[in-house]
C-alpha positions as CSV (number, residue, x, y, z in Angstrom):
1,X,-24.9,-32.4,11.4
2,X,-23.8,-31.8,15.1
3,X,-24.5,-28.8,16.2
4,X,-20.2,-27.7,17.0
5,X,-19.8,-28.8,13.4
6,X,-22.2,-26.5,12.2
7,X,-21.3,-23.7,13.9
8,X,-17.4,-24.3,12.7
9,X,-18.7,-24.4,9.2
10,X,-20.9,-21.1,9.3
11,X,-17.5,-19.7,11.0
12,X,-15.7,-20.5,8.0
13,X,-18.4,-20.1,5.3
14,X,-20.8,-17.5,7.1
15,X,-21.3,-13.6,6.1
16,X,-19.6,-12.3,9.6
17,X,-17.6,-9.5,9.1
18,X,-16.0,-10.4,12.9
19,X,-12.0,-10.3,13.0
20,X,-12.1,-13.8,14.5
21,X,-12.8,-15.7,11.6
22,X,-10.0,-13.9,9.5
23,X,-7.6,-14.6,11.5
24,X,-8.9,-18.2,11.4
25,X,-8.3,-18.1,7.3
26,X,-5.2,-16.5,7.9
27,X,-3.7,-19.0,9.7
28,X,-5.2,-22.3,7.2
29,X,-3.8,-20.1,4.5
30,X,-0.3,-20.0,5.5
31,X,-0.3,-23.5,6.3
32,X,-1.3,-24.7,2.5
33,X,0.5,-21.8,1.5
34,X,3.3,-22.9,3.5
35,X,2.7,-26.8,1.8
36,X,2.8,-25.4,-1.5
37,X,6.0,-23.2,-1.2
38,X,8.1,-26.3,0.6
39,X,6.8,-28.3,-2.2
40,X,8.1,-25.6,-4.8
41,X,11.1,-25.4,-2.8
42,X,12.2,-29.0,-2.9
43,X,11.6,-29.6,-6.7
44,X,13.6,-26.4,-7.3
45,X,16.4,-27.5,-4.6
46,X,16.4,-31.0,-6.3
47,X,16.9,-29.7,-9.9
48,X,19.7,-27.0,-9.0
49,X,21.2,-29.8,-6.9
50,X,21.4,-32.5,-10.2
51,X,22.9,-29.1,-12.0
52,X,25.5,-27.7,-9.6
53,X,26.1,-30.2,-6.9
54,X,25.3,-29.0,-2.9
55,X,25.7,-25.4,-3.7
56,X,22.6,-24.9,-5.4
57,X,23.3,-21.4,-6.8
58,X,26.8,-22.3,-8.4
59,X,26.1,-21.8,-12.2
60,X,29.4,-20.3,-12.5
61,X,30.8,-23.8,-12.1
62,X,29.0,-25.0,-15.2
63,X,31.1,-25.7,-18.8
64,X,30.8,-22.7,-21.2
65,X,28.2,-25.1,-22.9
66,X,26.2,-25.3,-20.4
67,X,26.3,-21.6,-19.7
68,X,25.0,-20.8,-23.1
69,X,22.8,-23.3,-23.9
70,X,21.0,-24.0,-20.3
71,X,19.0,-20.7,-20.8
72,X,18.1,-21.7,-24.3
73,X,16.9,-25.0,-23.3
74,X,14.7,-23.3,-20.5
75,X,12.8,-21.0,-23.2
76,X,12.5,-24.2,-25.4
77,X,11.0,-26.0,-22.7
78,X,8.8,-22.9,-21.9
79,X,7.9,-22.5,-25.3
80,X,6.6,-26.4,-25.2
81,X,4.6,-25.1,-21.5
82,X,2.8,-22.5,-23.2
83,X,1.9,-24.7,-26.6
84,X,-0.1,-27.6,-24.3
85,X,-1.7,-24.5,-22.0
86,X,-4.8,-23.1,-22.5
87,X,-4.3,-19.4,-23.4
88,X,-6.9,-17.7,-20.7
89,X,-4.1,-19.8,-18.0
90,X,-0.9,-18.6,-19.1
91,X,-1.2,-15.0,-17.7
92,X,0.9,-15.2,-14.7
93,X,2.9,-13.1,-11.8
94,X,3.0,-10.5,-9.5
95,X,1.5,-7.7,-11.9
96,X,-1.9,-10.7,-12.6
97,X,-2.6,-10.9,-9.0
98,X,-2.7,-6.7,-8.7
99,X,-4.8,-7.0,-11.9
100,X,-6.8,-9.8,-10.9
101,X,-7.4,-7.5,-7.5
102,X,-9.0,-4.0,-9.3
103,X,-10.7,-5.8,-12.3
104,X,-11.4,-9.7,-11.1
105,X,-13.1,-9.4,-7.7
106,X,-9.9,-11.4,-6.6
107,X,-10.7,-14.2,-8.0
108,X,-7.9,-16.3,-9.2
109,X,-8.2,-19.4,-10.9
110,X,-6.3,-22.8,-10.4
111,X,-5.1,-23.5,-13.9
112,X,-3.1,-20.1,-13.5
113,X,-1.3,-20.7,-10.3
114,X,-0.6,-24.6,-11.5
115,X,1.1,-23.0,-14.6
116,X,3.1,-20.9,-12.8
117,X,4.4,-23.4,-10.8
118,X,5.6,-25.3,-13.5
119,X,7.0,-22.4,-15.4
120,X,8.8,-20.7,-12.5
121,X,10.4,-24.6,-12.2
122,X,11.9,-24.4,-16.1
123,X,12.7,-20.7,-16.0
124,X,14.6,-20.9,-12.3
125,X,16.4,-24.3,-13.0
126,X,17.3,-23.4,-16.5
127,X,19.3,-20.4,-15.0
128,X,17.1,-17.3,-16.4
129,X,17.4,-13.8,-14.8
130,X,14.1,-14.0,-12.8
131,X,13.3,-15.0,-8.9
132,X,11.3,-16.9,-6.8
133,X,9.3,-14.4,-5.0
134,X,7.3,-13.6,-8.0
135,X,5.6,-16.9,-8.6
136,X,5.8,-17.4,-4.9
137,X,3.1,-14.3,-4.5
138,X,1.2,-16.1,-7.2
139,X,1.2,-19.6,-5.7
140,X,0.5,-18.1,-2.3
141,X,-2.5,-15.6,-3.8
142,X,-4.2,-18.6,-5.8
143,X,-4.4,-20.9,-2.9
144,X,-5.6,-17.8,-0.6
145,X,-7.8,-17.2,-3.5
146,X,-9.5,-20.7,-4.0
147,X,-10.1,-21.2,-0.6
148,X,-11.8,-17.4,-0.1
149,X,-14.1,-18.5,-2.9
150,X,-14.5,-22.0,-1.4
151,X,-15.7,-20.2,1.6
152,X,-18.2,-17.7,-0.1
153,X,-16.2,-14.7,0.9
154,X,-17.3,-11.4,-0.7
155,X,-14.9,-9.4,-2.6
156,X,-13.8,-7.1,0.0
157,X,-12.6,-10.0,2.2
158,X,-11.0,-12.3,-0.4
159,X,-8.5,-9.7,-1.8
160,X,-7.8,-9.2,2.2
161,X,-6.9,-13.1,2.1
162,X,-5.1,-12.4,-1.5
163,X,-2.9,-10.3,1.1
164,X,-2.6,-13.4,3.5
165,X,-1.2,-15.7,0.6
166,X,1.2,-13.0,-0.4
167,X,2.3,-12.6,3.0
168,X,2.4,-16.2,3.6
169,X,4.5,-16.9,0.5
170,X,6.6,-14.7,0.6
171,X,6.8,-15.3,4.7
172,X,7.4,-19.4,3.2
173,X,9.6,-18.7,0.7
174,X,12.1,-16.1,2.3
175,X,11.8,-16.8,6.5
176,X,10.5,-13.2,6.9
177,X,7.7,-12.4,8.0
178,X,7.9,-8.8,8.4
179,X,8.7,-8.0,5.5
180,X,5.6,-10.3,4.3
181,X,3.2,-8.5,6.0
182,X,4.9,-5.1,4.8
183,X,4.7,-6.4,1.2
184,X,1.3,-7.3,1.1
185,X,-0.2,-4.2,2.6
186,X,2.2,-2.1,0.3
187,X,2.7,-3.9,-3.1
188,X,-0.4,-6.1,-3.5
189,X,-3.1,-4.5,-1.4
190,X,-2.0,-0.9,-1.6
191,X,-3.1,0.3,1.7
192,X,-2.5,-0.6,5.2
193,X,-5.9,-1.4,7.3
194,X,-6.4,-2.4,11.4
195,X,-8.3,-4.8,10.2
196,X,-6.4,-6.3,7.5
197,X,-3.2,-6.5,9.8
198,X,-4.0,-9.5,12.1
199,X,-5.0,-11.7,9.4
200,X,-2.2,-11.2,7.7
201,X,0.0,-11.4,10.6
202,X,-1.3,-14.3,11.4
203,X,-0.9,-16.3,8.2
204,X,2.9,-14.9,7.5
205,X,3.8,-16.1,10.9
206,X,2.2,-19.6,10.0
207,X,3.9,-20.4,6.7
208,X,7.4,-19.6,8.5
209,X,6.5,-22.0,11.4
210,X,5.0,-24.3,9.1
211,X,7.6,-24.3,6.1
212,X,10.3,-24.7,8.9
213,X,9.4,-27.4,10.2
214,X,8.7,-29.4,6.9
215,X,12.2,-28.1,5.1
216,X,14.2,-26.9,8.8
217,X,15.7,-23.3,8.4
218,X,16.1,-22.3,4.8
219,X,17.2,-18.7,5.0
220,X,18.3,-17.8,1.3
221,X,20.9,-14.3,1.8
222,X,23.1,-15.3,5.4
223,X,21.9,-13.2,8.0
224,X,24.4,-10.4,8.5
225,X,25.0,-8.1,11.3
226,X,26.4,-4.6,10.0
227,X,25.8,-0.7,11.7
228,X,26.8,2.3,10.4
229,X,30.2,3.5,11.7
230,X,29.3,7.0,12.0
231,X,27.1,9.8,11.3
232,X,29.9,11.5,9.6
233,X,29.2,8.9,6.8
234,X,25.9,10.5,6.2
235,X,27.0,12.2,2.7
236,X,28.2,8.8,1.6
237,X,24.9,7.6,2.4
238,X,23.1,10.3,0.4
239,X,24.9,9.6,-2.6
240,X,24.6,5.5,-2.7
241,X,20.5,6.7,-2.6
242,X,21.4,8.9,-5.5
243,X,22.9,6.2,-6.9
244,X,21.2,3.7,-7.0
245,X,18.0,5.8,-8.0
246,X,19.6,6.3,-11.2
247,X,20.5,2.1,-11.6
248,X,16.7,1.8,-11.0
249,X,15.8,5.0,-13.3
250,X,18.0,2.9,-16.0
251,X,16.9,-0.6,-14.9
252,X,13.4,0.9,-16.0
253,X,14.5,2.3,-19.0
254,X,16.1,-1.2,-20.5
255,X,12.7,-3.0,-19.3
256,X,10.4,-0.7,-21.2
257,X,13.3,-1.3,-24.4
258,X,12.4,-4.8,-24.5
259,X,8.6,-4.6,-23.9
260,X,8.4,-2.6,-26.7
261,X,10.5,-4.7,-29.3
262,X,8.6,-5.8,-32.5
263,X,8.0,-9.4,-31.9
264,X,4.6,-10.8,-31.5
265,X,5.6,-14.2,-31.4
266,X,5.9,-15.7,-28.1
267,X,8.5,-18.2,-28.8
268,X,10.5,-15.5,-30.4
269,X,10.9,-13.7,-27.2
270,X,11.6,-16.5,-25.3
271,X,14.5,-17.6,-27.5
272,X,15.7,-14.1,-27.5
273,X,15.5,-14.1,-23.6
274,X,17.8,-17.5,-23.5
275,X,20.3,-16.2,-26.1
276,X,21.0,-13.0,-24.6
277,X,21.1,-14.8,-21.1
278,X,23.3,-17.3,-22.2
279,X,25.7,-15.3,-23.9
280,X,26.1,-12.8,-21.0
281,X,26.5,-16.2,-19.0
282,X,29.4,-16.7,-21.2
283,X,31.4,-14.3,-19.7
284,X,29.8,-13.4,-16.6
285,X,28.4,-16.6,-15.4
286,X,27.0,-15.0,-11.8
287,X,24.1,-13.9,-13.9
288,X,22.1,-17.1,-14.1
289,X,19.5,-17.6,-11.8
290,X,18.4,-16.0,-9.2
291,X,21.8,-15.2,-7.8
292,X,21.3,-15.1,-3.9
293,X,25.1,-17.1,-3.6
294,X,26.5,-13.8,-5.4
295,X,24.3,-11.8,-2.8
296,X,25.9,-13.5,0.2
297,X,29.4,-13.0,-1.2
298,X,28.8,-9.2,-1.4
299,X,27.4,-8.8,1.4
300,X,30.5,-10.0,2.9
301,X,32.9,-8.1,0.9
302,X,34.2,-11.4,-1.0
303,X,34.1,-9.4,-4.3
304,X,36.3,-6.9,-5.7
305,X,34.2,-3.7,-7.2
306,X,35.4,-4.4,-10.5
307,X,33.5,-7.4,-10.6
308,X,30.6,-6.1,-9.0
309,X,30.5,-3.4,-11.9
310,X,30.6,-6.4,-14.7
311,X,28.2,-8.0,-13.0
312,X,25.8,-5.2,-12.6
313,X,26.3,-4.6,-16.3
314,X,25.4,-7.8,-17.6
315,X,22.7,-8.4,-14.7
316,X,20.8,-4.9,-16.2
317,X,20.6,-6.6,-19.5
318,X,19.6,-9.9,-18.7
319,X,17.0,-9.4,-16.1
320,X,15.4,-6.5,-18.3
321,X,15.7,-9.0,-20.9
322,X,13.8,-11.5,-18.9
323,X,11.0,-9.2,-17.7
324,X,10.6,-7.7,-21.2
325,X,10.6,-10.7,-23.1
326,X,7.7,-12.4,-20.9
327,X,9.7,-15.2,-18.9
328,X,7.3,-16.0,-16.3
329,X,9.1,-15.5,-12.8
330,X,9.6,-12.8,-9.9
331,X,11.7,-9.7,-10.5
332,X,12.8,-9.0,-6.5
333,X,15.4,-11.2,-6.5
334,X,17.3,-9.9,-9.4
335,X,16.4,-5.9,-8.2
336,X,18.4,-7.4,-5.1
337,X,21.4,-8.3,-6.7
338,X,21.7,-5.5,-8.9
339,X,21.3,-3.1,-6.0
340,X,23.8,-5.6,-4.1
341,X,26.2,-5.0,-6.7
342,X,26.1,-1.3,-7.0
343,X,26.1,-0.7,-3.3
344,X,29.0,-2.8,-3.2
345,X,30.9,-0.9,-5.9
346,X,29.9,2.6,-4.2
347,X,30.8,1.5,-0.7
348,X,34.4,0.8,-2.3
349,X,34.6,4.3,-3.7
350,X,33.1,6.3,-1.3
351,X,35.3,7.7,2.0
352,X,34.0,6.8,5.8
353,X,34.1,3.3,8.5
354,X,31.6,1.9,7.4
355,X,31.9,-1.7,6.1
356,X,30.8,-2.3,2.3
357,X,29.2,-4.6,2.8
358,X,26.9,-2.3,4.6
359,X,26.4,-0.4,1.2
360,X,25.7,-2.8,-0.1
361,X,23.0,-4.5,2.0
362,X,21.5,-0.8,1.6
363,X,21.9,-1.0,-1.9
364,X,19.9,-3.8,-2.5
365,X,16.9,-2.1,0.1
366,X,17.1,1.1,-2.4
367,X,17.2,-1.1,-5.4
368,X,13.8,-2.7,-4.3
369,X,12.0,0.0,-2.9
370,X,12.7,2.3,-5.9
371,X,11.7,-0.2,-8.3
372,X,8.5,-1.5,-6.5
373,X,7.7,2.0,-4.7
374,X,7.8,0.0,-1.4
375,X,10.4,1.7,0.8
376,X,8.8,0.1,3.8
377,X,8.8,-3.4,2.7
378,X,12.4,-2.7,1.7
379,X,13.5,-1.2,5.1
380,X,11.8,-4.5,6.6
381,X,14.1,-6.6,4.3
382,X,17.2,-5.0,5.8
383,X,16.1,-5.4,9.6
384,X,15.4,-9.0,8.6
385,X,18.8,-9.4,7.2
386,X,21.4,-7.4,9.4
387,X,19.9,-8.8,12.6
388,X,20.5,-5.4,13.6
389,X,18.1,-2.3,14.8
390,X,21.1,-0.2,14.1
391,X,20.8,-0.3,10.5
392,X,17.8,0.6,10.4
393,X,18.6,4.8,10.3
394,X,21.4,4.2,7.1
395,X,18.4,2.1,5.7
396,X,16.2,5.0,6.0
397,X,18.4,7.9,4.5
398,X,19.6,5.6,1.3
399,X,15.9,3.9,0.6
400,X,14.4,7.7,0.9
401,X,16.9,9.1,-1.3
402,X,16.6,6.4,-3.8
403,X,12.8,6.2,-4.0
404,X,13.1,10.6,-4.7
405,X,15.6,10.2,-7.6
406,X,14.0,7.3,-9.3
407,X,10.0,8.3,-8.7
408,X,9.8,12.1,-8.1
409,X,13.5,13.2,-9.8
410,X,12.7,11.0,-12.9
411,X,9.0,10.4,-12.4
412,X,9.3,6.8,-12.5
413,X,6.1,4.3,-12.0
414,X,6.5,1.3,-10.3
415,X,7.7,-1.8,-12.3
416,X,4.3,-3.3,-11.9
417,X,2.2,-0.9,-13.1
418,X,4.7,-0.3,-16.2
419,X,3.8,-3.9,-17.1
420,X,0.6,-3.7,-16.7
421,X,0.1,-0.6,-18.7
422,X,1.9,-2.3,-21.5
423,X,-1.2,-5.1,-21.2
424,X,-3.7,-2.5,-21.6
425,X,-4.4,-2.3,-18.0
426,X,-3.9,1.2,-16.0
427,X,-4.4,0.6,-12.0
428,X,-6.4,3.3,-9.9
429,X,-3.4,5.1,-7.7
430,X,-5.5,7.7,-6.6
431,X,-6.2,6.8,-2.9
432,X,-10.1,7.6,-3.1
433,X,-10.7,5.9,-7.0
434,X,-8.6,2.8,-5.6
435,X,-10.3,2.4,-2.7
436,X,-13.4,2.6,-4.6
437,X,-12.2,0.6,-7.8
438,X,-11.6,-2.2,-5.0
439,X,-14.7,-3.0,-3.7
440,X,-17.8,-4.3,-5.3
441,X,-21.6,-3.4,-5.3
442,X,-22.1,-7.1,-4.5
443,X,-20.6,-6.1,-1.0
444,X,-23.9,-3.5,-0.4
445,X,-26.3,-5.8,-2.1
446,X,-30.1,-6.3,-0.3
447,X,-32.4,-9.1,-0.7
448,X,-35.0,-7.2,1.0
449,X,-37.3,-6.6,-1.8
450,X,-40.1,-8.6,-3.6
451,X,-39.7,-8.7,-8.0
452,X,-42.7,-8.5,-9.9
453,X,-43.3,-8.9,-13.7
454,X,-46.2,-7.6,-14.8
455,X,-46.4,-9.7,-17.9
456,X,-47.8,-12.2,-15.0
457,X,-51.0,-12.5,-12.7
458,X,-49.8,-11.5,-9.3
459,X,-52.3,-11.2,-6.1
460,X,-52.0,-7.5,-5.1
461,X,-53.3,-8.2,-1.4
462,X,-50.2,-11.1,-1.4
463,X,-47.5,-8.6,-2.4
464,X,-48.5,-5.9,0.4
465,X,-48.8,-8.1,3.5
466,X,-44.7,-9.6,2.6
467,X,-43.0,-7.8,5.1
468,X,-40.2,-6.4,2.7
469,X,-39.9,-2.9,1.9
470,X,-39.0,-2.7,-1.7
471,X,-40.5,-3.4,-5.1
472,X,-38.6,-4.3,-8.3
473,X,-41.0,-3.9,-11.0
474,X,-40.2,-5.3,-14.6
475,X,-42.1,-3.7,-17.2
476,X,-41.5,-4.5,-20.5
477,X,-37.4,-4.6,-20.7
478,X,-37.4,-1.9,-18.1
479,X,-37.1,-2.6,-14.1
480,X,-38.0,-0.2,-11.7
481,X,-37.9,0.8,-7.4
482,X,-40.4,1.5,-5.6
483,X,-41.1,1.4,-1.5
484,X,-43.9,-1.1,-0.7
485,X,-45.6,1.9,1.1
486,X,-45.9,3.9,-1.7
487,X,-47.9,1.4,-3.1
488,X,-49.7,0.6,0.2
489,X,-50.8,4.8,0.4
490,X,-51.8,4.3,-3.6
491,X,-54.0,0.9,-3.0
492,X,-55.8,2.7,-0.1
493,X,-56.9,5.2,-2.3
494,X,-58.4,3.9,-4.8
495,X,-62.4,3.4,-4.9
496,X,-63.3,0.1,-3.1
497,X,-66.2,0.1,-6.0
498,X,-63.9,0.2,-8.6
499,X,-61.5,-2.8,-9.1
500,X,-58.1,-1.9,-11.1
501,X,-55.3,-4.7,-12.0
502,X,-52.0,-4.2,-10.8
503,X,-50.7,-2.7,-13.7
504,X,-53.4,0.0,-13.8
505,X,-52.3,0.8,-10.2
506,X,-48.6,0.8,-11.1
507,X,-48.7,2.6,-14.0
508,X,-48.9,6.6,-12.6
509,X,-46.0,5.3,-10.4
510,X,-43.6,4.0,-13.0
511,X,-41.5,7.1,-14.3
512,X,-38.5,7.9,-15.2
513,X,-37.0,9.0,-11.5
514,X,-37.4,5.4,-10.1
515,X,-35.5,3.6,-13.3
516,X,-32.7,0.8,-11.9
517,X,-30.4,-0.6,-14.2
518,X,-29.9,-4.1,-14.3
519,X,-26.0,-5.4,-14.6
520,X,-24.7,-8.6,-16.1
521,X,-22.5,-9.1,-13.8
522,X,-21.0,-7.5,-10.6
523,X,-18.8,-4.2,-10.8
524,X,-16.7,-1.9,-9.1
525,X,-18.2,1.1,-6.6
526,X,-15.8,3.5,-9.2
527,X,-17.6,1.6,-12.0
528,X,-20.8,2.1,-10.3
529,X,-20.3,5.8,-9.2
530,X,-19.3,7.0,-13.0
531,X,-22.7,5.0,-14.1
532,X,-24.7,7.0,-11.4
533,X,-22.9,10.0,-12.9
534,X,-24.3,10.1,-16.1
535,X,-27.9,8.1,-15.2
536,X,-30.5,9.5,-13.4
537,X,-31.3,6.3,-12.0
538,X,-32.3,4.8,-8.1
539,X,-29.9,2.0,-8.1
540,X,-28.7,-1.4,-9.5
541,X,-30.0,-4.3,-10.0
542,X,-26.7,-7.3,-9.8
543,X,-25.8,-10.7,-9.8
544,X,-24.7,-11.8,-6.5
545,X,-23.6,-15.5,-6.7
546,X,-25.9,-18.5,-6.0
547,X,-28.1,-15.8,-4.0
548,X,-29.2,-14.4,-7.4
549,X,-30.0,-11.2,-7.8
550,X,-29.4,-8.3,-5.5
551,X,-30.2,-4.7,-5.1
552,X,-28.2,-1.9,-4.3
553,X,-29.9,1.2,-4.1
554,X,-28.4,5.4,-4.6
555,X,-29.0,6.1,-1.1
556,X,-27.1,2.6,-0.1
557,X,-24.3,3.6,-1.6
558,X,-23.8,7.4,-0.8
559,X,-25.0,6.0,3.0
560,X,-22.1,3.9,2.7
561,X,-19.6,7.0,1.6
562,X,-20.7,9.4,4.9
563,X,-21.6,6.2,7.3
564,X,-18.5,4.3,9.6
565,X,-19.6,1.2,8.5
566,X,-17.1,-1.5,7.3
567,X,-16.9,-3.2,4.2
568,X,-15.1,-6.4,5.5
């Protein structure tokens, strides 16, 4: 191999922790991740095309029949899906990548993502309440994923490129990069790093360059430019927040309803999902899909707010429906509309100059951040949108107020962690247990050490001229530390006269105090720290890939609590 071409592969596949080749990963992500979303894209373009013609959102031009029984169809079809899967690849969605993040090292496999593409096809075309963000984040995450573990990444780094494929995604799949970046550092990653920014910048301005110029502009909601008219409409601004926390507070409610109906079969609650969808359809057909065309219309004041109330109505119970019920797809899309629709209804009541359609483009901000806790990836959605710096202040007051009702009024979790709390999995929130519940003992792992069974002959003059510092001595099924000095000073000691086996050597030395514990598999700091808690014991002993095994020693890892050192 060349010599250019070997250094361009240890870039890529080499342990440096520099920012350059990041931002390098960033960038190839949000190129595939930009190929995989255009893909996605055109499939579900070409289906909504066959169904309602050029305007792709237009269920409400379907026959009644089609209304009822497209939904129905879609869980059928689903139901088939899930059949021919295997069942360790049908968990899917934004709530598997958070949990795939704290308890899988990041490490998300390929038959997951390729079932969520196919699902998110059937349950978008087939008109249930669900959006494209969701499995966008997925798609985006997996390939990020792949490639991260492709290029031997350690843990901390590959859920930093997990936050490049969400960025890139949803930067793909939406033309907004901001509020990609904002997403990723808020929703997925849960923290906002110097580090972690110009990777993720990178990769979300990549997969909007990219996607554009496979598929040309594909802006979903119609950019719209709208300003508050006055600060004398501040009150009316107050109480859309107040609002539209309590739509979220009840959205929440209705989700946590269906989760916790008695059905265990799948394929019950996926018929359930399509009949209630397509009988709301019947009468309110604006429900199906993911509804951006209904967006667009309020956000231009097309729609009286008597509509926008039936609409919200039926919207609540089909979307909590979907969620509930399991239909794999995103839930932003639909949070959008129903905050679209209420802030459309209240900026119809409410006195002042400001357009409605102001309202509601605020509305659907609130909406989201309240439901996702993500106020500033919702106040980035609205300076994408309204072209406008000017809306940024009326995005502000009505996102703040919202997020207050809905998670300190009401005590609300997010969405996210609600599902995931109803799979058995509770998320670290706590800054300093999530920071620690997201790294990995493989990330302080040594190799400086030499392992010595003493069920085996081993030349004692051999094991003190290797250079390395520690011992890992197995003794019967018990492993234990100890400085290659300490043995040195106890060698040197001994009478020259007198010759004594390794064993007999070791054996004063091998007590209690200097115990490690060897670990199946790699684990968390947290996991680690509460281990340490309630052993007296000098370190671990882990796997660590096709390196084998590593050490990772007490002092390593308080060193690395105190110390400025980086984990990336």
């Amino acid at each position: 191999m060349s010599q250019p071409k070997r250094r361009l592969r240890q870039l890529f596949t080499g342990p440096s922790r520099s920012l350059l080749p990041l931002v390098m990963m960033g960038c190839v992500i949000g190129v595939v991740a930009g190929l995989v979303m255009a893909s996605f894209i055109a499939l579900l373009n070409l289906v909504l095309g066959w169904l309602n013609g050029a305007t792709l959102e237009d269920f409400e031009s379907l026959s009644w029949g089609w209304r009822l029984g497209l939904p129905v169809l879609g869980s059928v079809l689903l139901i088939l899906l899930y059949r021919i899967t295997p069942t360790s690849a049908q968990t899917v969605g934004l709530a598997y990548v958070l949990e795939r993040l704290q308890f899988g090292r990041g490490r998300l496999p390929l038959a997951n993502t390729l079932f969520q593409f196919a699902a998110a096809l059937i349950s978008l075309a087939s008109g249930h309440s669900v959006g494209r963000e969701g499995p966008a984040i997925q798609m985006g995450a997996g390939v990020a994923s792949l490639l991260g573990q492709y290029t031997h990444r350690p843990p901390s780094q590959l859920r930093l490129l997990i936050g490049c494929g969400t960025a890139a995604a949803i930067s793909a799949a939406f033309n907004t990069p901001l509020a990609g970046v904002l997403f990723a550092m808020e929703v997925v990653l849960m923290e906002y790093s110097i580090l972690g920014f110009a990777p993720i910048i990178a990769s979300a301005i990549t997969a909007s360059a990219f996607t554009s110029s496979l598929v040309g502009t594909h802006s979903i909601l119609t950019p719209t430019r709208l300003s508050l008219a006055h600060y004398g409409d501040i009150p009316s601004l107050l109480l859309t927040g107040i609002l539209l926390g309590l739509v979220a507070v009840l959205f929440h409610t209705l989700v946590r309803l269906f989760l916790r109906l008695p059905l265990e079969s799948r394929a019950a609650r996926l018929l359930l999902a399509g009949v209630i969808t397509g009988c709301l359809a019947l009468l309110v057909p604006q429900i199906l899909g993911s509804g951006y065309d209904t967006i667009n219309a309020t956000l231009s004041a097309q729609l009286p707010w008597l509509l926008l109330l039936l609409i919200l109505a039926a919207k609540l119970i089909a979307t909590a429906a979907a969620i509930g019920l399991g239909v794999p797809g995103g839930q932003i899309a639909p949070m959008l509309m129903l905050g679209v629709c209420a802030g459309g209804m209240v900026g119809a009541w409410v006195p002042g100059g400001s357009e409605p359609g102001l309202y509601a483009l605020l509305g659907m901000a609130a909406m989201m951040g309240a439901m996702l806790h993500a106020p500033l990836a919702a106040i980035a959605t609205v300076l994408e949108l309204s072209l406008s710096a000017e809306a940024m202040f009326p995005a502000m007051t009505v996102v703040l107020t919202a997020n207050l009702v809905c998670q300190h009024g009401f005590r609300q979790p997010s969405l996210l962690l609600t599902l995931l709390k109803q799979q058995g999995r509770l998320l670290q929130t706590h800054p300093l247990r999530a920071a620690l519940a997201q790294r990995y003992l493989s990330e302080l792992a040594s190799f400086r050490f030499v392992e010595i069974d003493l069920t085996a002959d081993h030349n004692l003059a051999a094991i003190l001229a290797q250079p390395l510092p520690w011992l890992v001595i197995r003794q019967a099924e018990q492993c234990y530390l100890l400085k290659r000095d300490v043995l040195e000073q106890a060698y040197q000691q001994q009478d020259p006269e007198q010759a004594v086996t390794l064993a007999e050597l070791l054996a004063p030395l091998l007590n209690a105090n200097r115990q490690l514990q060897e670990l199946t598999e790699d684990t968390s700091l947290l996991a680690g720290f509460k281990i340490l808690q309630k052993e007296d014991i000098r370190g671990f002993l882990i796997p660590v890939g096709r390196q084998g095994m590593g050490l990772v020693t007490r002092r390593r890892l308080a060193k690395m609590l105190t110390s400025d050192e980086s984990m990336y």
